[in-house]
C-alpha positions in Angstrom: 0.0 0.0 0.0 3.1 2.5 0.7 4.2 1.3 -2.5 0.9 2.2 -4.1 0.4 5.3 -2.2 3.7 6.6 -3.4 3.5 6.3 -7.3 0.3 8.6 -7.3 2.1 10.8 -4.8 5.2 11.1 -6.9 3.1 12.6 -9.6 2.8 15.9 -7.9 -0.4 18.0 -8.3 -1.5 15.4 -10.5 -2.5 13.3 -8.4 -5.1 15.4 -6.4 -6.8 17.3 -9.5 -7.6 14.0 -10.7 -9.0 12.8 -7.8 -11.3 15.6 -7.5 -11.9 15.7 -10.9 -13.5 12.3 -10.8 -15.1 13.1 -6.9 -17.0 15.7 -8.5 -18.1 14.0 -12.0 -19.2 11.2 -10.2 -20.6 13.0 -7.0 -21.3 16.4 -7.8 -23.1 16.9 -4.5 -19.6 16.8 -2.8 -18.8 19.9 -4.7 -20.6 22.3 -2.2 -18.5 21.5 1.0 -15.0 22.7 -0.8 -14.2 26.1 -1.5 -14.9 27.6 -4.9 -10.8 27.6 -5.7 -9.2 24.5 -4.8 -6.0 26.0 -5.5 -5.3 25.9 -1.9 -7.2 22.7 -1.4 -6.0 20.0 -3.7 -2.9 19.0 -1.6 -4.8 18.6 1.5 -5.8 15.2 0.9 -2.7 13.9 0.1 -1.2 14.8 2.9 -3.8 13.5 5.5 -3.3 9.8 2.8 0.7 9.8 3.5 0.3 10.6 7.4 -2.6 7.8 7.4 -0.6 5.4 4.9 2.7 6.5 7.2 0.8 4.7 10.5 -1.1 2.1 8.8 0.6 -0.5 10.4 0.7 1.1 13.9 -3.4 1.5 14.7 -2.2 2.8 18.1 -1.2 6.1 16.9 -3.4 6.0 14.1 -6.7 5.3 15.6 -6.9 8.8 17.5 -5.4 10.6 14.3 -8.8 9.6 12.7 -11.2 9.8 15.1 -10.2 13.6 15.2 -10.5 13.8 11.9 -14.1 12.2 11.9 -15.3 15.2 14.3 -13.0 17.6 13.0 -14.7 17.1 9.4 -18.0 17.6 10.9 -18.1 21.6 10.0 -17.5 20.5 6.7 -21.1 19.3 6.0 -19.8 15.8 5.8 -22.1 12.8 6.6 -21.4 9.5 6.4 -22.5 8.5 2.8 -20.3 10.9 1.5 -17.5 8.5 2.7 -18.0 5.7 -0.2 -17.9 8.4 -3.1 -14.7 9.5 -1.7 -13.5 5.9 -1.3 -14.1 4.9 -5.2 -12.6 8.5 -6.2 -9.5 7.6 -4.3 -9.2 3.7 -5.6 -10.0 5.1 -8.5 -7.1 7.3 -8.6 -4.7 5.1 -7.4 -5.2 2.8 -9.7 -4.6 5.4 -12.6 -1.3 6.1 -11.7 -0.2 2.6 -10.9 0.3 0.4 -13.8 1.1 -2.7 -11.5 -2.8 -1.8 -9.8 -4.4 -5.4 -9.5 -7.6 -6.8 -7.6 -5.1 -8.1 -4.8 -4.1 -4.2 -4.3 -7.8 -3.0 -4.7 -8.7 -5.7 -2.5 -5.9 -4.3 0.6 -7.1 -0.7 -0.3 -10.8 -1.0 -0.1 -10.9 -2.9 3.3 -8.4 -0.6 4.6 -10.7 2.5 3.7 -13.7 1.2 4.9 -12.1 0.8 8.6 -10.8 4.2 8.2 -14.4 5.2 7.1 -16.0 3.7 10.0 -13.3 5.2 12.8 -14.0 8.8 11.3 -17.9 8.2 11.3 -18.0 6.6 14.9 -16.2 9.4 16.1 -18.8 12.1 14.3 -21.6 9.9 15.9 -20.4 10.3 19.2 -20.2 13.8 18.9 -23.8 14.2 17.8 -25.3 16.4 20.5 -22.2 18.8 20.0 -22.4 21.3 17.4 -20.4 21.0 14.3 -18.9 24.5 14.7 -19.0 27.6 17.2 -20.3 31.0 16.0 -17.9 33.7 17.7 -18.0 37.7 18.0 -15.2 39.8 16.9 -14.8 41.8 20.2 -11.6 43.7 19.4 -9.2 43.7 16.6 -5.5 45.3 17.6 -3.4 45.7 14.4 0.5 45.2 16.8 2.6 45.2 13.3 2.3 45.6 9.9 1.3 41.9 9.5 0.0 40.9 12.8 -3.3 41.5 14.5 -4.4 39.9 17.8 -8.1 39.5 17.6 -10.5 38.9 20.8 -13.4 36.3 20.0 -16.5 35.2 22.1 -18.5 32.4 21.2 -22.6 32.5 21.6 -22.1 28.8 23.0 -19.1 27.7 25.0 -16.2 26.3 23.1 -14.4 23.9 25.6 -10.7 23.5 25.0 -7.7 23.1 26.4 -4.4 25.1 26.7 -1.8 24.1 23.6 -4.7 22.8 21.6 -5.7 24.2 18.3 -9.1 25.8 16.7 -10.0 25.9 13.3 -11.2 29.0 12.2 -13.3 30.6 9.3 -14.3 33.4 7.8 -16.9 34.1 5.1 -14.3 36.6 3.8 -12.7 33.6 2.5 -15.4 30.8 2.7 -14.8 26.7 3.3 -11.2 27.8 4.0 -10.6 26.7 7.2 -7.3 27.4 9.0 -5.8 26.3 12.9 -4.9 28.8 15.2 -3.9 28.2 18.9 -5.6 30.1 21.5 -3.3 32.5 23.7 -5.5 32.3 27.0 -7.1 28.9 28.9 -10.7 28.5 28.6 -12.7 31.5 30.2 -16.6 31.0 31.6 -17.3 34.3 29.1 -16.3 32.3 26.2 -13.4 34.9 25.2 -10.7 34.1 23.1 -7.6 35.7 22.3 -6.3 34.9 18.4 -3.0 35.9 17.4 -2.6 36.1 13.4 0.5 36.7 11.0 -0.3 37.6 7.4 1.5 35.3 4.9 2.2 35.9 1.5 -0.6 34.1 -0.9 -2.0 33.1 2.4 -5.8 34.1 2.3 -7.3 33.4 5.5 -4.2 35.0 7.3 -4.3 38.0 5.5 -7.8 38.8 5.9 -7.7 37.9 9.6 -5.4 40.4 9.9 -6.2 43.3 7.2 -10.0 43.1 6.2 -11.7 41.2 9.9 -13.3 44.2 12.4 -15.0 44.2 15.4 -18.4 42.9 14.5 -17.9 40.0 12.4 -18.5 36.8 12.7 -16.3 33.8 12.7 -16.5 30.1 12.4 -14.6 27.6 15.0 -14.1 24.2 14.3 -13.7 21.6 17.7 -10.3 21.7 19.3 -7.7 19.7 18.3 -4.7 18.8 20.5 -1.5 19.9 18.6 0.9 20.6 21.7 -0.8 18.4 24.2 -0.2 20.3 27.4 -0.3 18.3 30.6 -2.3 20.0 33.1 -1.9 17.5 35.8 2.4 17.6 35.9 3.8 19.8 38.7 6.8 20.1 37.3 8.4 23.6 36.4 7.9 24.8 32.5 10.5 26.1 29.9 8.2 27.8 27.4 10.4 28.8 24.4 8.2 30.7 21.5 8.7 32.3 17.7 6.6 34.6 16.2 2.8 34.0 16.8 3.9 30.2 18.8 3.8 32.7 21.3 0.0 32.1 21.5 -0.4 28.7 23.2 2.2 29.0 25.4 0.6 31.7 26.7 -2.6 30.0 27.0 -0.2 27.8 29.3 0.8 30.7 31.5 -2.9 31.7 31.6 -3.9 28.0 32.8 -1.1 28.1 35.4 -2.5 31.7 36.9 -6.0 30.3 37.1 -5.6 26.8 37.5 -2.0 25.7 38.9 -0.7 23.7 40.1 1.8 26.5 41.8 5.5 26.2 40.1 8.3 27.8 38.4 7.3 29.6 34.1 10.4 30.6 32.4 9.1 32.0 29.2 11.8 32.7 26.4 10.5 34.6 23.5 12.7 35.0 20.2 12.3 37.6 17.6 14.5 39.1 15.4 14.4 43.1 16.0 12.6 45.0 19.1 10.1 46.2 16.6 8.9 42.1 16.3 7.7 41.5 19.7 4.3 42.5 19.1 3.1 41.3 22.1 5.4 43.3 24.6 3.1 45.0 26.8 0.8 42.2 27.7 4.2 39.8 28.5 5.1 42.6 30.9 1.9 42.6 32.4 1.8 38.8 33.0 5.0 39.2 35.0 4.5 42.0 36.9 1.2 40.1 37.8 2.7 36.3 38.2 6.0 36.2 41.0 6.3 32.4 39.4 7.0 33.7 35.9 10.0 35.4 34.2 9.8 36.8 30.5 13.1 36.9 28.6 13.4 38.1 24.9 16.2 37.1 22.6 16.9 39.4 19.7 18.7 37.6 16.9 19.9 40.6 14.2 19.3 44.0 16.7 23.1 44.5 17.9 21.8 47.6 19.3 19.0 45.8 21.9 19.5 45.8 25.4 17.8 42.3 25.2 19.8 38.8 25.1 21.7 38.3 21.6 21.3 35.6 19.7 18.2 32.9 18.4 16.2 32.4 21.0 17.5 28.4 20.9 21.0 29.9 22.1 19.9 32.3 24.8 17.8 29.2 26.5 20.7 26.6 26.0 23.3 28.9 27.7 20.3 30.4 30.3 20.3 26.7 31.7 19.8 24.4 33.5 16.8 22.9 32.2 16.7 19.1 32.4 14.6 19.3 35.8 11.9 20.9 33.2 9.0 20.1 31.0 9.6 22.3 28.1 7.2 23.5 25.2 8.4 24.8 22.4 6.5 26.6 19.3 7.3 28.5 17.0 8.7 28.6 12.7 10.3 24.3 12.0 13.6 26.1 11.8 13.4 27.7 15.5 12.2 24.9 17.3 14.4 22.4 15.4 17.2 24.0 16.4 15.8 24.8 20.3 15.1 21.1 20.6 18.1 20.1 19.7 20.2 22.4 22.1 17.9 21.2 24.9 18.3 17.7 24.3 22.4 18.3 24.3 22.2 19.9 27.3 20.3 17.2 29.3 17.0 17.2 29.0 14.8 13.9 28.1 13.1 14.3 24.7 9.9 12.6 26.5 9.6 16.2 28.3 9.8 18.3 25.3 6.5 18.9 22.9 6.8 21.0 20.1 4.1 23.0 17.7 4.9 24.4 14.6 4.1 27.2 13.3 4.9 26.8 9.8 4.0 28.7 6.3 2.8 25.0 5.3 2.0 21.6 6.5 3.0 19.2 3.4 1.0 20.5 1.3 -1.5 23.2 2.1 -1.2 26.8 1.8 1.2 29.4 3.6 -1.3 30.8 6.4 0.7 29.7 9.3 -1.4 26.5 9.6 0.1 25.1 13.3 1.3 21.0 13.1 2.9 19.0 15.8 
């Protein structure tokens, strides 16, 4: 099947326009619950196939992967007989662009997308008496920087979620396009959230989060997912290490520790590349004025006239250490984190203890609006 899976992968964009091509020949009621340019859509499927194809021998880790998926796919409209029209689009597809395709492969494929199929719809049954999606409020909309904007939601109905998870988001600016963003507080009884957006080149939903969304509008939020998967049972003291807006759930993190504890140590290290970057200065102040427990450091990579720490952030943490008594979270740009891991891991501390986010232009293969992946 990896075998399989790979030959219609290799043929690039190919792949997916034919498989939608023949989804929405065959199915043209199917059409409605994409957006109306799949230019940033096509990829998508291929890269949920390879992380499913990727784990298909290891149902452990891939059973939760597509129960999420089953609820998460919800806001899309989806219902379960739309699964079998997707199933022969996909075998369909596979077996155009792989010229050793027999009834032996069709065989492995089709039983192994019908147990996906039924893992995805058991999980959207469960979640039945939740709704699909949360209508929220634009409360406030704070343009920090050229090209980011922190925006201040409230849902009509409460959206539970934890600290370090993600929430899709929408807007009918740029409709059936739905993005994840990490919430930068815990889960309030007023519903609030705080969103903290960068505008990406040729990203849509980005950019109009940040440049066309006012106070007013209304957006649409998917149900949480858990990217960072924060544990809010560990006493243990916290290294939080962020790049640009990764600053968002680990300040959810800070927010959970203030109202929640349990009481122990926050070192927050927060990287950017001149003063003018740190959008969110005022509020990081605030949180330590506030919190005796927490300490805000900012590393300034390419300022040499900053008073801060020079240097990537990765650096300032690895020689601000010890840290191998800590759990550490780090999110930020793949680069960033890759290279803060790393230092951490030199320097002692077990890799079990360290979760990442990242906050990249892309996930393999969507578009560049800062789409968060673990």
């Amino acid at each position: 099947m990896r075998t399989s899976f790979s030959k219609a992968a290799a043929a690039g964009d190919e792949a997916p326009l034919w498989f939608y091509s023949h989804l929405f020949l065959a199915h043209p009621e199917t059409r409605q619950m994409f957006p109306v340019s799949m230019a940033h859509q096509r990829d998508r499927l291929f890269a949920a196939l390879g992380e499913v194809v990727a784990r298909v021998d290891d149902l452990d880790s891939l059973v939760p992967i597509l129960q999420q998926l089953g609820r998460d796919h919800r806001k899309f409209g989806t219902v379960a007989e739309h699964y079998p029209a997707v199933g022969a689009s996909l075998l369909a597809t596979l077996a155009h662009f792989d010229e050793d395709w027999d009834d032996a492969l069709a065989a492995d494929w089709t039983a192994a997308y019908e147990l996906v199929a039924s893992v995805m719809v058991a999980a959207a049954d469960e979640m039945a008496d939740e709704p699909p999606w949360w209508d929220a409020d634009v409360t406030a909309h704070e343009r920090r920087t050229v090209d980011t904007a922190v925006l201040r939601l409230r849902t009509k109905i409460p959206l539970p979620y934890r600290p370090g998870e993600s929430i899709s988001l929408e807007t009918e600016l740029r409709p059936r396009l739905w993005r994840y963003y990490s919430p930068a507080n815990a889960c309030r009884p007023d519903g609030e959230l705080e969103i903290h957006a960068r505008a990406q080149a040729g990203g849509p939903v980005s950019t109009a989060l940040v440049r066309q969304v006012d106070v007013g509008d209304v957006l649409r939020l998917g149900p949480p997912v858990d990217h960072l998967r924060f544990d809010p049972d560990s006493d243990r003291d916290l290294l939080l290490v962020a790049g640009g807006t990764g600053l968002a759930p680990l300040k959810a993190i800070v927010d959970h520790v203030a109202r929640n504890g349990p009481p122990r140590r926050v070192d927050l290290f927060v990287g950017v590349r001149t003063e003018a970057d740190l959008y969110d200065g005022a509020d990081l102040a605030r949180l330590e004025q506030e919190n005796p427990w927490l300490t805000v450091s900012v590393a300034v990579s390419e300022d040499g006239d900053s008073q801060w720490a020079q240097g990537d952030v990765g650096e300032v943490v690895a020689r601000s250490g010890p840290w191998a008594s800590r759990e550490a979270y780090v999110a930020g740009p793949r680069a960033m984190v890759d290279d803060t891991v790393e230092r951490l891991l030199q320097h002692g501390l077990p890799r079990d203890r360290v979760r990442t986010e990242v906050f990249a232009p892309s996930r393999p293969g969507p578009d560049v609006d800062g789409e968060v992946t673990s």
